[in-house]
KOLMINU-733391 format. One record per residue (C-alpha): residue in three letters; x, y, z. Coordinates in pm, 1 decimal. Each point is the difference from the previous one (the first is absolute). Layout:
// KOLMINU-733391
NODE	residu	east	north	up
NODE	ala	X	Y	Z
...
This chain:
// KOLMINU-733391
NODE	residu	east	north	up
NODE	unk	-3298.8	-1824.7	2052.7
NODE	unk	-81.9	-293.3	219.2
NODE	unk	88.2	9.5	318.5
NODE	unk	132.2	-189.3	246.0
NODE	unk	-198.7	73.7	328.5
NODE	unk	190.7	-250.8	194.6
NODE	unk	382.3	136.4	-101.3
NODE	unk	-128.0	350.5	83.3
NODE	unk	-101.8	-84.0	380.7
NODE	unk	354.7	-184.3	21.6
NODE	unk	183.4	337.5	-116.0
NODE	unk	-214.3	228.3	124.0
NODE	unk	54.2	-171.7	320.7
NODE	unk	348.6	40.5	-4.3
NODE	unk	-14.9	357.4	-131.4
NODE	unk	-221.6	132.3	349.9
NODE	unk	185.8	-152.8	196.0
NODE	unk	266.4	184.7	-95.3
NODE	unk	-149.6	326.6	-60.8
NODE	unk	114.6	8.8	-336.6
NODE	unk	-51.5	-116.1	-380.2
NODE	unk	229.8	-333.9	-25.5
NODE	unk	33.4	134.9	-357.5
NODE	unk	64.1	363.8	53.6
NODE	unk	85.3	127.2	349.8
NODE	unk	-63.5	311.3	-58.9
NODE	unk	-383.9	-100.3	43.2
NODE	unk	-208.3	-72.3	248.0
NODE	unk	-221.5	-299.3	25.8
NODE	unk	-267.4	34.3	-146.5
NODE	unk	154.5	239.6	-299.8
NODE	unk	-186.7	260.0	-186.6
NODE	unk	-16.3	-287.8	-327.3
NODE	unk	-148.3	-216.5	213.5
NODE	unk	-287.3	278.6	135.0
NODE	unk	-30.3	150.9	-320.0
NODE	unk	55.4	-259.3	-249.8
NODE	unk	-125.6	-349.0	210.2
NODE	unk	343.3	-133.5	-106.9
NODE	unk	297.7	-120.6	231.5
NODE	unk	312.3	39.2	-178.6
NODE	unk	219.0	-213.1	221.3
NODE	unk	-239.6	-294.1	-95.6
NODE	unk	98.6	46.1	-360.3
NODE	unk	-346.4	173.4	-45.4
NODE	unk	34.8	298.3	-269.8
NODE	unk	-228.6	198.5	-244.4
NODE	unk	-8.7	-77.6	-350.7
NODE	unk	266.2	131.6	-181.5
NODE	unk	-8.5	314.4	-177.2
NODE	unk	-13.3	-104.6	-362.8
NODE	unk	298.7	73.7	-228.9
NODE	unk	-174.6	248.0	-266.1
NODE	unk	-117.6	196.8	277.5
NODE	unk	314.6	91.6	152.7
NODE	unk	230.1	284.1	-76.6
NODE	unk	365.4	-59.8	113.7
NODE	unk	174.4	330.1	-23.4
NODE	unk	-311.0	51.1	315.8
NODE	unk	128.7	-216.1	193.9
NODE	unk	356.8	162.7	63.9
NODE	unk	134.2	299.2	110.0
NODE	unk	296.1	-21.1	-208.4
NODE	unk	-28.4	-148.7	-350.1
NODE	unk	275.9	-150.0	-175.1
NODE	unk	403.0	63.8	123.4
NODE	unk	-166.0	321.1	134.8
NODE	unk	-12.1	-236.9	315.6
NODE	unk	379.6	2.3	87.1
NODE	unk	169.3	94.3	261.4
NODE	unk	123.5	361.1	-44.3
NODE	unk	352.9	-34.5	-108.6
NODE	unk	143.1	194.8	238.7
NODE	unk	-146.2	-207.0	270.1
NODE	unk	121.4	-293.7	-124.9
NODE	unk	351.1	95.9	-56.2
NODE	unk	-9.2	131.4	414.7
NODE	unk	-105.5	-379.0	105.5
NODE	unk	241.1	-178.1	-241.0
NODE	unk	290.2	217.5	62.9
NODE	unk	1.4	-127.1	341.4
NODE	unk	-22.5	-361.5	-57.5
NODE	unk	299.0	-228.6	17.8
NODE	unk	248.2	-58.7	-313.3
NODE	unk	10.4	-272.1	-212.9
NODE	unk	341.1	-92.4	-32.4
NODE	unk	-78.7	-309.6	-235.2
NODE	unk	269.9	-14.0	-222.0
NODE	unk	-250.9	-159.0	-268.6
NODE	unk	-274.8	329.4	14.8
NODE	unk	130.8	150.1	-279.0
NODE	unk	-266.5	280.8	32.0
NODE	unk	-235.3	45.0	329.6
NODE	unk	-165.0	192.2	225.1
NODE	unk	290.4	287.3	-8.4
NODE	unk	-18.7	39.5	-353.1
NODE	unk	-416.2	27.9	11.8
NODE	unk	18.8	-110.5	-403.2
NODE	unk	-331.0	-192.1	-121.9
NODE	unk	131.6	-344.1	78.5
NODE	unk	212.8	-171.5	182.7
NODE	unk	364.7	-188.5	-188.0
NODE	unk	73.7	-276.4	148.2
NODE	unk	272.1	-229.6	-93.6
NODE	unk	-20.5	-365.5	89.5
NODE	unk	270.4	-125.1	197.9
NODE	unk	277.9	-150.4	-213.5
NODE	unk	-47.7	199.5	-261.3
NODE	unk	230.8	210.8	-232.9
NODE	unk	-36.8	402.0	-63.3
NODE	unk	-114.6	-91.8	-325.2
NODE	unk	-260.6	-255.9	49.1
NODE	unk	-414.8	72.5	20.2
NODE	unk	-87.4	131.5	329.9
NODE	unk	-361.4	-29.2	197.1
NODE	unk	-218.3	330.1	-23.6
NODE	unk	-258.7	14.2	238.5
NODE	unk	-296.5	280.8	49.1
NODE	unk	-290.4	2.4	225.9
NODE	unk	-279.6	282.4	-62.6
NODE	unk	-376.9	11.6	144.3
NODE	unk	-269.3	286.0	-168.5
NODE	unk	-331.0	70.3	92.6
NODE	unk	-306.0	27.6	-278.5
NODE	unk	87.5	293.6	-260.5
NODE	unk	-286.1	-130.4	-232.1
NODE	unk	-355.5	-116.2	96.7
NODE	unk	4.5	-307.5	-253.8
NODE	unk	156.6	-308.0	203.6
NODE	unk	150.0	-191.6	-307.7
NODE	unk	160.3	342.0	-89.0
NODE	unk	139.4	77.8	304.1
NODE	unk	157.1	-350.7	24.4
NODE	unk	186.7	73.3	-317.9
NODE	unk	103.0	363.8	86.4
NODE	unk	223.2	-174.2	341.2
NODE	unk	111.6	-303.2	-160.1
NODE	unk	161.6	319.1	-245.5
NODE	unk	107.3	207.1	277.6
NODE	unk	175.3	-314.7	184.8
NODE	unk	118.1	-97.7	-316.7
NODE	unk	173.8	372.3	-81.0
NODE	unk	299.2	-33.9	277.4
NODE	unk	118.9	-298.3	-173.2
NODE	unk	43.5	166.8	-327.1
NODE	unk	97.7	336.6	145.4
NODE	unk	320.2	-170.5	96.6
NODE	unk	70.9	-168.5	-359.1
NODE	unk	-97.7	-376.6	135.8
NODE	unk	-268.1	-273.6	-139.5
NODE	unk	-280.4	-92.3	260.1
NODE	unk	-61.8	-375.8	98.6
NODE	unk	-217.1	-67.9	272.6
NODE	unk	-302.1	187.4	211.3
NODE	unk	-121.0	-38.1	380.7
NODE	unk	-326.8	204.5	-2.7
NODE	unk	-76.0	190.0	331.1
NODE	unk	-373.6	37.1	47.2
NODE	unk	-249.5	175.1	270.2
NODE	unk	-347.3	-0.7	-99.3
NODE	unk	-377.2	48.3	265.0
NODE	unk	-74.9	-336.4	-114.3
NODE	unk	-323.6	-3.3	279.6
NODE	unk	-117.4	243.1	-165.5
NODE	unk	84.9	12.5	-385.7
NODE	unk	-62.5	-227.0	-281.0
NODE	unk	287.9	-219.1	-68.4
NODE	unk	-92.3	104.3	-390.9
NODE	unk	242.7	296.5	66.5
NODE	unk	302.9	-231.6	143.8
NODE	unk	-37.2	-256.4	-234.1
NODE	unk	-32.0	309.1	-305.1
NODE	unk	311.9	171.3	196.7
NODE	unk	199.8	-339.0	10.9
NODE	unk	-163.4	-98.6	-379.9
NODE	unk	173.4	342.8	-131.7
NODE	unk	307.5	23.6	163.7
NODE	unk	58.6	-380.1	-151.4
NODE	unk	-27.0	86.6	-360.6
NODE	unk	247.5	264.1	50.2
NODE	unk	215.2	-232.3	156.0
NODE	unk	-0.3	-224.9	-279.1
NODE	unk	41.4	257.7	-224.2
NODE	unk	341.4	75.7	146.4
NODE	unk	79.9	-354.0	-6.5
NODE	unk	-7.2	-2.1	398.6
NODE	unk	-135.9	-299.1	226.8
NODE	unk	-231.7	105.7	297.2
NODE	unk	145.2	-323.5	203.9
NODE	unk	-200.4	109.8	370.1
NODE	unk	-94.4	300.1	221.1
NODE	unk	-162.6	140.3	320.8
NODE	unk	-373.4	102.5	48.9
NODE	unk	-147.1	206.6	352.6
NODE	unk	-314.2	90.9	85.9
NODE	unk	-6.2	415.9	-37.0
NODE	unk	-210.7	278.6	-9.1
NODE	unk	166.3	176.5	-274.7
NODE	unk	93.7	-205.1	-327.0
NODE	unk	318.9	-42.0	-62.4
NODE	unk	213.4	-192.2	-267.2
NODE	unk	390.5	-42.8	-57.3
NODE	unk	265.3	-236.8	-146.6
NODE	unk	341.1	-108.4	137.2
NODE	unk	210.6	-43.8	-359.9
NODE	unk	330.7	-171.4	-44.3
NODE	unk	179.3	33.1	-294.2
NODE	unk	345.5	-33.1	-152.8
NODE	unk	214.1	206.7	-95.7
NODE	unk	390.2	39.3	-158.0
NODE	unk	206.3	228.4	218.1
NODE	unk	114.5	136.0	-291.2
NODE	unk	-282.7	115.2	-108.1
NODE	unk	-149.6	123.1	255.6
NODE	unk	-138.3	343.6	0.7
NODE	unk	3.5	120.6	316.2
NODE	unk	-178.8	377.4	94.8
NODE	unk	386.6	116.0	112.3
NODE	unk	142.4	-15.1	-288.3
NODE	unk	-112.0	291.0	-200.0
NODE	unk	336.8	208.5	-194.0
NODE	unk	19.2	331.8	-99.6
NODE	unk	-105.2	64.2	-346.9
NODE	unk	-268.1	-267.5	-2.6
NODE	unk	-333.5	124.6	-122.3
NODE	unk	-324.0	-120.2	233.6
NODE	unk	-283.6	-220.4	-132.4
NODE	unk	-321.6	-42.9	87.0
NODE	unk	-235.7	-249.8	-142.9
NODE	unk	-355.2	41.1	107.5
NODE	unk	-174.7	345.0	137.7
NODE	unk	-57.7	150.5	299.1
NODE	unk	-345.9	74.9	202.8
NODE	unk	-168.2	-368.5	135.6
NODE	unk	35.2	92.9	340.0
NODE	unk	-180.7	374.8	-61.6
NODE	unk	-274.2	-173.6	-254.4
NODE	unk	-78.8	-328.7	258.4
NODE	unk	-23.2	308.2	274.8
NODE	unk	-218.5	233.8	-185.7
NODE	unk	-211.2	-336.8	-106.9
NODE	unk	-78.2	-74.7	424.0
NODE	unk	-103.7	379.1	58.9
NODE	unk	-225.3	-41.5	-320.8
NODE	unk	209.9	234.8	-267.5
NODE	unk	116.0	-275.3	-170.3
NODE	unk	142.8	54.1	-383.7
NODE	unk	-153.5	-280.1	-191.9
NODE	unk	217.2	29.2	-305.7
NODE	unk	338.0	-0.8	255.4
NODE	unk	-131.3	-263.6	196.6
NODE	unk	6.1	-225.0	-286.5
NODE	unk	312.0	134.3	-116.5
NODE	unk	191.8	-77.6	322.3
NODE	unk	-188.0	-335.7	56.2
NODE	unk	165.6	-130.6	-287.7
NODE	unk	320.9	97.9	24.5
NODE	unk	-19.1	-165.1	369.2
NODE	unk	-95.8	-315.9	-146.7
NODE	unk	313.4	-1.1	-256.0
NODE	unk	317.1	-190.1	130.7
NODE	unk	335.8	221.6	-8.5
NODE	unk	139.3	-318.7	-214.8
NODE	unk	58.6	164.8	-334.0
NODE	unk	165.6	294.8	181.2
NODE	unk	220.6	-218.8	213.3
NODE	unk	135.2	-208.9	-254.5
NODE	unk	54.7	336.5	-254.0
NODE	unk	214.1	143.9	283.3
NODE	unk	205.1	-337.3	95.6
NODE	unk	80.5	-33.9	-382.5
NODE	unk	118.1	364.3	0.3
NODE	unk	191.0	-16.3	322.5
NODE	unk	-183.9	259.7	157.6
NODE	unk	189.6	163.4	294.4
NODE	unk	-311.5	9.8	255.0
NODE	unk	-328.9	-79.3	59.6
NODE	unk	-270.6	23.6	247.7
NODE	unk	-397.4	-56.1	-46.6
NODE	unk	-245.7	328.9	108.3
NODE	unk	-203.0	-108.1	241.6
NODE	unk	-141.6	113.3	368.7
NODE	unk	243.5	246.7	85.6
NODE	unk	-76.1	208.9	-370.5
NODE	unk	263.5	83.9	-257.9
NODE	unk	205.7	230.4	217.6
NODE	unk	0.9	-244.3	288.3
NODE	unk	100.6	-236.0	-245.2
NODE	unk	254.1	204.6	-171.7
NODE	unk	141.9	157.2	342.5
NODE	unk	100.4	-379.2	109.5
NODE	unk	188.4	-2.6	-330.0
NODE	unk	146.3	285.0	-7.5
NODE	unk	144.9	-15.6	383.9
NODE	unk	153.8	-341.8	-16.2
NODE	unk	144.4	95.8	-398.2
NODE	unk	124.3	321.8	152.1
NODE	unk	-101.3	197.7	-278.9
NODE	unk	-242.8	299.8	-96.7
NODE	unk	-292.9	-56.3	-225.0
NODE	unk	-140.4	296.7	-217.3
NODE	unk	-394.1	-52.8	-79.5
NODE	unk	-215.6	155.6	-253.2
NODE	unk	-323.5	36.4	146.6
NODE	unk	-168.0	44.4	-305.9
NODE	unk	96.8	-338.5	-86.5
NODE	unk	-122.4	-185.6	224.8
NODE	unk	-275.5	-244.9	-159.7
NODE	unk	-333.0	37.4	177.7
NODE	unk	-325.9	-225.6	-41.3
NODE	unk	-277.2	196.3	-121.3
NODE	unk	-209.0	253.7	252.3
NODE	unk	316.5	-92.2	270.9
NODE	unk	195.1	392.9	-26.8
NODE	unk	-347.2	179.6	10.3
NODE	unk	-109.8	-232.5	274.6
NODE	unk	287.0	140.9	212.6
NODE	unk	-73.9	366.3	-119.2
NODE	unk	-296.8	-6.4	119.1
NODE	unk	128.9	-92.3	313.9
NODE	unk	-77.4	-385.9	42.9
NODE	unk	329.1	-83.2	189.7
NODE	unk	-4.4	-351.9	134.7
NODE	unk	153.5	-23.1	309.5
NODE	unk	290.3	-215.7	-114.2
NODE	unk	125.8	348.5	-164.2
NODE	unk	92.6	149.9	329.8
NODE	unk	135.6	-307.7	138.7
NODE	unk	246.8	-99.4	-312.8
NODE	unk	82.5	435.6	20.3
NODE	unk	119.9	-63.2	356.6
NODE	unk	208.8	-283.3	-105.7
NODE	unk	207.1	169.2	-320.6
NODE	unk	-2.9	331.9	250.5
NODE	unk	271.5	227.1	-129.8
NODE	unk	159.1	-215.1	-248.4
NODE	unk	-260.1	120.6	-224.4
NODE	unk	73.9	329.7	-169.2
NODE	unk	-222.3	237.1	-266.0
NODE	unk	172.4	190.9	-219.3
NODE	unk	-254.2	236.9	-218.3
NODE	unk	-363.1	15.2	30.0
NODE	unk	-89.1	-384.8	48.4
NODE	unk	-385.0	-60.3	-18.2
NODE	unk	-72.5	-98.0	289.3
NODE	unk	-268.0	-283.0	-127.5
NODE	unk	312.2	-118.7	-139.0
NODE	unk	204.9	34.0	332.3
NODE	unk	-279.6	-245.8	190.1
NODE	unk	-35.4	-264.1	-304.9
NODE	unk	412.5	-64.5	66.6
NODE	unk	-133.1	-40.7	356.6
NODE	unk	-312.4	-175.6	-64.1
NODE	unk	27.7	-397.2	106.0
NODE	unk	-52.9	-243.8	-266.0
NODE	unk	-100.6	-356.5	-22.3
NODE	unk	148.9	-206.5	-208.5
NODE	unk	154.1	246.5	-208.5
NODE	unk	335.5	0.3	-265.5
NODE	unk	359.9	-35.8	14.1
NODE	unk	254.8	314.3	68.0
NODE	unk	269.6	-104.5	-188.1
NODE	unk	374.5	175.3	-39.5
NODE	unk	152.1	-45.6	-312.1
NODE	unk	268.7	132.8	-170.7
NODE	unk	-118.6	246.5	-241.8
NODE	unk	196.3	-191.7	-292.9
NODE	unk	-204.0	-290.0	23.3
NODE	unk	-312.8	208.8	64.9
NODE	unk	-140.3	-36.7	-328.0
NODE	unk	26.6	-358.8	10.4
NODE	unk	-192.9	-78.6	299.7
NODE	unk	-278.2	273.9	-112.9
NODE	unk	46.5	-188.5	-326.2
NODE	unk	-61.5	-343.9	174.7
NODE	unk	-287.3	71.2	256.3
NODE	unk	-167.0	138.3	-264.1
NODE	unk	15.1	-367.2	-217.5
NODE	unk	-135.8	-136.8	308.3
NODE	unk	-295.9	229.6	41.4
NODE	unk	91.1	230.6	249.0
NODE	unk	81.3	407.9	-6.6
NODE	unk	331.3	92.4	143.2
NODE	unk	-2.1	366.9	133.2
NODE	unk	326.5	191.8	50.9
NODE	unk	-37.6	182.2	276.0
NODE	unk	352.9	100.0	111.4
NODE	unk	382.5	25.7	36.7
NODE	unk	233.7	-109.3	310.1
NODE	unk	204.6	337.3	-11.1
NODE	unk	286.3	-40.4	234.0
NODE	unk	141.6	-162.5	341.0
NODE	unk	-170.5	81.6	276.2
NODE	unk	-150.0	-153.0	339.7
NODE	unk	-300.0	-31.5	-143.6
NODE	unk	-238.9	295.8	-164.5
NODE	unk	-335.6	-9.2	-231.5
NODE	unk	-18.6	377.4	-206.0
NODE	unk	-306.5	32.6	-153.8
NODE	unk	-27.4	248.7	-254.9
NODE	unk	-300.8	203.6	-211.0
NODE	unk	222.9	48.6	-283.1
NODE	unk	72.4	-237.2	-284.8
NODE	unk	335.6	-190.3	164.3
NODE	unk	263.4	-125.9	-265.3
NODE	unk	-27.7	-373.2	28.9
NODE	unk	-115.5	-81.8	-316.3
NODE	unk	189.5	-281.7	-156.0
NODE	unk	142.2	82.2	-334.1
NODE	unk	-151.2	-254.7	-179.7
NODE	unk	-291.5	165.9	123.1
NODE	unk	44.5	362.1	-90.6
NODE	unk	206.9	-27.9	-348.6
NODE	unk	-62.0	-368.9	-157.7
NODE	unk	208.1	-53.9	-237.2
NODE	unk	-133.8	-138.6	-349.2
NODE	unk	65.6	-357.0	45.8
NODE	unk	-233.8	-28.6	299.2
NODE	unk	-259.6	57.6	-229.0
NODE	unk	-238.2	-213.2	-162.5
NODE	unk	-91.5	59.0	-322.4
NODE	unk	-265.5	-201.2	-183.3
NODE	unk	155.2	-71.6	-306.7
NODE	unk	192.5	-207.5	142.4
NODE	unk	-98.3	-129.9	348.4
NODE	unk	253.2	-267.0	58.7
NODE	unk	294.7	222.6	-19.3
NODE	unk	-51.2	160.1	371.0
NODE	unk	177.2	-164.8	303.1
NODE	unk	-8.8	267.1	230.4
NODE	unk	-275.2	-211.5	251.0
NODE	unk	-362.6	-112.9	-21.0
NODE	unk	-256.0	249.0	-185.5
NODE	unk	227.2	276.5	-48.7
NODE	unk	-171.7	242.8	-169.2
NODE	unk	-38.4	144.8	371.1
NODE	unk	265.2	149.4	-50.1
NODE	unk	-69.7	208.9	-310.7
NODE	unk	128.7	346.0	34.2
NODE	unk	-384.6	138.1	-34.5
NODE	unk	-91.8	-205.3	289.1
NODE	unk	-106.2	181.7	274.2
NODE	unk	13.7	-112.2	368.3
NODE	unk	-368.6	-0.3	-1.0
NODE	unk	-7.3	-229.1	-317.9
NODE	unk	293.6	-230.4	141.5
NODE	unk	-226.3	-15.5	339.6
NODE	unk	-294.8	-121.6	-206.6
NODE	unk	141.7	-206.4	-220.3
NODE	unk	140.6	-215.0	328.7
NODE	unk	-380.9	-21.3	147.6
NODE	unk	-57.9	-149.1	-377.8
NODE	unk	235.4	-220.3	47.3
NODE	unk	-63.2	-83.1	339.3
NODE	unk	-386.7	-58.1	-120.1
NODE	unk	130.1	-253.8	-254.4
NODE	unk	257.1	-200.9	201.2
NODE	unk	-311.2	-23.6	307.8
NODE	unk	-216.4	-263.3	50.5
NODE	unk	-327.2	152.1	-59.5
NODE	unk	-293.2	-229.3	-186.3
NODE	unk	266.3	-166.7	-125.5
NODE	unk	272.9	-172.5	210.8
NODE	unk	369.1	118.4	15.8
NODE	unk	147.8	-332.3	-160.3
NODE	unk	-275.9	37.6	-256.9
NODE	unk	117.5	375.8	-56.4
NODE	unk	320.0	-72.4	-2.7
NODE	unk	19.5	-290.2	-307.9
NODE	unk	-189.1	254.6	-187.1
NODE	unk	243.8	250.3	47.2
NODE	unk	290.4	-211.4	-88.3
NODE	unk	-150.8	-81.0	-279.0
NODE	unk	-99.4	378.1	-122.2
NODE	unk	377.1	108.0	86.8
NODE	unk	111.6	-280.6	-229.6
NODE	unk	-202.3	99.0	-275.6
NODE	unk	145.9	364.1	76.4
NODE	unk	322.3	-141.2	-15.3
NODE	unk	133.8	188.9	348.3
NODE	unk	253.8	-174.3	149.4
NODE	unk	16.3	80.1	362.7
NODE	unk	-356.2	26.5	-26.8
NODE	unk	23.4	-397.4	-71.1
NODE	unk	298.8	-76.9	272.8
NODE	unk	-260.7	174.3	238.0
NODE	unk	-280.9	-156.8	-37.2
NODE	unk	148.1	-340.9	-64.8
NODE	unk	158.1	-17.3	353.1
NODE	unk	-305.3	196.9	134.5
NODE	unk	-240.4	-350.9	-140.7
NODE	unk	272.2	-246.8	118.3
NODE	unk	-22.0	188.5	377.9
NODE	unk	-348.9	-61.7	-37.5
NODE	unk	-33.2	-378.9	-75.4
NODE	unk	-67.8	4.1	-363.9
NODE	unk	107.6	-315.4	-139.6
NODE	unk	278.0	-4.7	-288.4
NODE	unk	-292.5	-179.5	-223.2
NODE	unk	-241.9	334.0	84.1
NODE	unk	261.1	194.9	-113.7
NODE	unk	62.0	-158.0	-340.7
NODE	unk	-364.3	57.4	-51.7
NODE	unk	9.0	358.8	84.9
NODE	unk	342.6	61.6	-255.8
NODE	unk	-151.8	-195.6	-283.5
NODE	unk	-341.1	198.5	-5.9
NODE	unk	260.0	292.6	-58.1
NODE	unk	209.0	-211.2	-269.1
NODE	unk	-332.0	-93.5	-134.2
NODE	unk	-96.9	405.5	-57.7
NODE	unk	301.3	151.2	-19.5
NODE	unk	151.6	-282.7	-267.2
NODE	unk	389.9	-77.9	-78.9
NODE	unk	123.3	338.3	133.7
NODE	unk	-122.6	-36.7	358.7
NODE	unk	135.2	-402.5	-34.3
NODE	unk	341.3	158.8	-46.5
NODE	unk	-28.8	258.5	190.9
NODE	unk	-98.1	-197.8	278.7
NODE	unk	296.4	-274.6	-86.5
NODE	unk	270.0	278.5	6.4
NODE	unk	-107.5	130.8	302.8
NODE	unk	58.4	-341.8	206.0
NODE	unk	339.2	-41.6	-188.6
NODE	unk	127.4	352.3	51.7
NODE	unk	-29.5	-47.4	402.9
NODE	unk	-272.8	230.3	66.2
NODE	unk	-188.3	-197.9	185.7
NODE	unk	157.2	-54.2	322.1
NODE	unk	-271.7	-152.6	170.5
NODE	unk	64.0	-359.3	-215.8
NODE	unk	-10.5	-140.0	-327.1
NODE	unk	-268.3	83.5	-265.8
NODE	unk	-258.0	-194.1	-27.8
NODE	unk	-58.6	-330.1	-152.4
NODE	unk	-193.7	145.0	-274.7
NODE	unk	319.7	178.1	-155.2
């Protein structure tokens, strides 16, 4: 770089006479830069930056991901001591600890939308800047629809060495985080930036939300069966990746479900009146679940064998790579946490482990159950029972070795009009792609079928709306109903025009001939399709 030889004797003037760095005080004058490197930093002299293929993020942090929280436990001792809000407007805050913030706006009735609002700030968890971007604008993204309510509007938080690092990786960060953003149909309207050592990047969200509807963690009933809907092991897989034992097959595994909004899960559960929810994030599954289970007042029994894991995650932990999160989210739950049988202890720690960006832990009563594995699994996404709230209590987490009995019974003993048969497809209204729940389907094959599903609903080489009008029209040639009501409102959510759609249905009509026309025409004037009318086409 050029420099200016004048500007440097003007602040390196000022910076002996005071003994130290104008820029830093924690150096002298002349620093070590200046000795070592012939550059003076206070004169807005600084090295070429380091270019952005050559660096490796995860490197620069010593916590990747939400594996940089506070300990909970810590946290809770600082808030607990902090004043009250005695708004009469915070419908949930501080006290509560939920993923967001209700708000309702002065004026307003108990049944009118209230404000949610979430702030949340992550360190690196991948090395690739554009992914990374996308992985927090998720995470941020998650509290929103943890508590049933539609995001609007971002503020991004940002701390980046920008003396010393290419702004290639900000813009990339920024550039990433965006098209997620816009995917969700949320406006980035503004945000902060510092100078840091250590990269940082977060978004303040604000939302909306009915107070009906809103499903708050305390809320969970006895009886309700517990839902999770992505797997366990980021935090273990991004620590095994810094000490170099990283799981390459895992690592992609859990990179994409971190990129995948919770929006298909959040609006399943809202439209089945789920009684709780809360997203898995820093604090693990059990931290998670223990801040549930304490403000529902209930006990939760756990199979531990069911607990969904990314791939090389439980043997990563048997071999004793135990990220430090582990121990602090274990201090946290404390004695709330009971084992009944031989629990794996692999297992044990992945409850613990802390994840970024992870899935939804949602109550639901076990008769609707079915439904809302029935619906995730239209939208692409595996729903894994993992549970039953047992009884009344203060607040208690059993995990078990055995096989617990939560199963819904839809689940275990299907009766024989869930099934699809193909002689006559159309006949089935049990939910989207049904044959899941064959009575010869395993929970292996229902497990793969969803990462099928989740593969074809995905942007990939081809983009999601592009997917997603190919889909519609394949499930109108099948004739499925809900298949049809799902991904109808799934293309309108995404900004495909009414005229797109036509196109999509009458390359179906076109294939399928005068039976998929009527089908198609009954199904809008039967009421099926809640989301709006059927198409012009029909």
């Amino acid at each position: 770089m050029k420099i200016d030889i004048a500007k440097r004797r003007r602040v390196m003037g000022r910076s002996r006479q005071l003994g130290h760095c104008i820029c830093d005080p924690r150096r002298p004058c002349p620093c070590d830069v200046f000795t070592e490197q012939g550059l003076c930093p206070c004169a807005g002299e600084r090295p070429d930056p380091v270019p952005a293929q050559a660096v490796r993020l995860t490197e620069m942090v010593r916590n990747v991901g939400c594996a940089s929280k506070i300990a909970a436990a810590d946290l809770e001792a600082v808030l607990g001591r902090l004043p009250v809000v005695t708004d009469a407007n915070v419908l949930c805050g501080m006290p509560a600890g939920d993923d967001a913030g209700v708000y309702r706006l002065d004026g307003q009735g108990a049944t009118d939308v209230c404000l949610l609002q979430t702030v949340d700030v992550m360190t690196p968890c991948v090395d690739d800047p554009r992914t990374f971007g996308r992985i927090c604008a998720v995470n941020c993204l998650s509290d929103i629809y943890a508590m049933g309510g539609t995001p609007r509007t971002a503020l991004s938080i940002l701390a980046f060495p920008s003396e010393t690092l290419s702004g290639q990786i900000m813009f990339e960060m920024m550039d990433g985080a965006m098209a997620v953003l816009a995917q969700a149909g949320v406006a980035l309207i503004g945000g902060h930036s510092i100078k840091d050592e250590q990269i940082m990047l977060g978004f303040a969200i604000t939302g909306v939300v009915d107070p009906r509807r809103v499903t708050a963690r305390d809320a969970a009933k006895v009886g309700d069966v517990l839902v999770l809907t992505k797997p366990l092991g980021s935090g273990v897989l991004n620590f095994a990746r810094q000490i170099g034992r990283g799981q390459a097959q895992g690592l992609r595994q859990a990179e994409l479900a971190m990129g995948t909004l919770n929006r298909v899960a959040a609006e399943a559960m809202v439209s089945l009146h789920a009684s709780a929810c809360t997203d898995v994030t820093g604090f693990g599954l059990w931290g998670h679940l223990a801040g549930m289970v304490r403000h529902s007042h209930v006990t939760v029994r756990i199979d531990a064998g069911a607990l969904p894991a990314f791939d090389g995650a439980l043997q990563l932990l048997a071999d004793g790579v135990v990220p430090g999160a582990v121990e602090r989210n274990m201090e946290y739950v404390g004695d709330d946490l009971t084992l009944e049988g031989d629990v794996d202890q692999a297992r044990l720690h992945l409850g613990y482990d802390a994840q970024t960006s992870g899935g939804l832990l949602i109550a639901m009563p076990e008769s609707r159950c079915q439904d809302l594995l029935d619906a995730l699994s239209a939208g692409g996404v595996t729903g894994h029972v993992i549970g039953r709230i047992t009884q009344a209590s203060q607040g208690r987490i059993i995990v078990a070795a055995g096989k617990c009995d939560f199963t819904p019974a839809a689940l275990a003993q299907p009766s024989d009009t869930t099934l699809m048969t193909t002689a006559n497809p159309a006949s089935h209204d049990a939910g989207c792609c049904s044959d899941a729940q064959s009575t010869a389907a395993t929970k292996d094959a229902r497990r793969a079928f969803g990462a099928l599903m989740a593969s074809t609903t995905s942007a990939g080489e081809l983009d999601e709306r592009t997917k997603t009008l190919i889909n519609l029209a394949l499930v109108t040639l099948q004739r499925c109903g809900p298949c049809v009501t799902a991904q109808l409102a799934k293309a309108r959510k995404l900004g495909v025009s009414e005229a797109q759609i036509d196109e999509a249905i009458w390359c179906a009509i076109a294939i399928g001939g005068a039976c998929v026309k009527m089908f198609y025409d009954e199904l809008g004037k039967s009421g099926k399709d809640a989301s709006a009318t059927p198409p012009r086409c029909c």
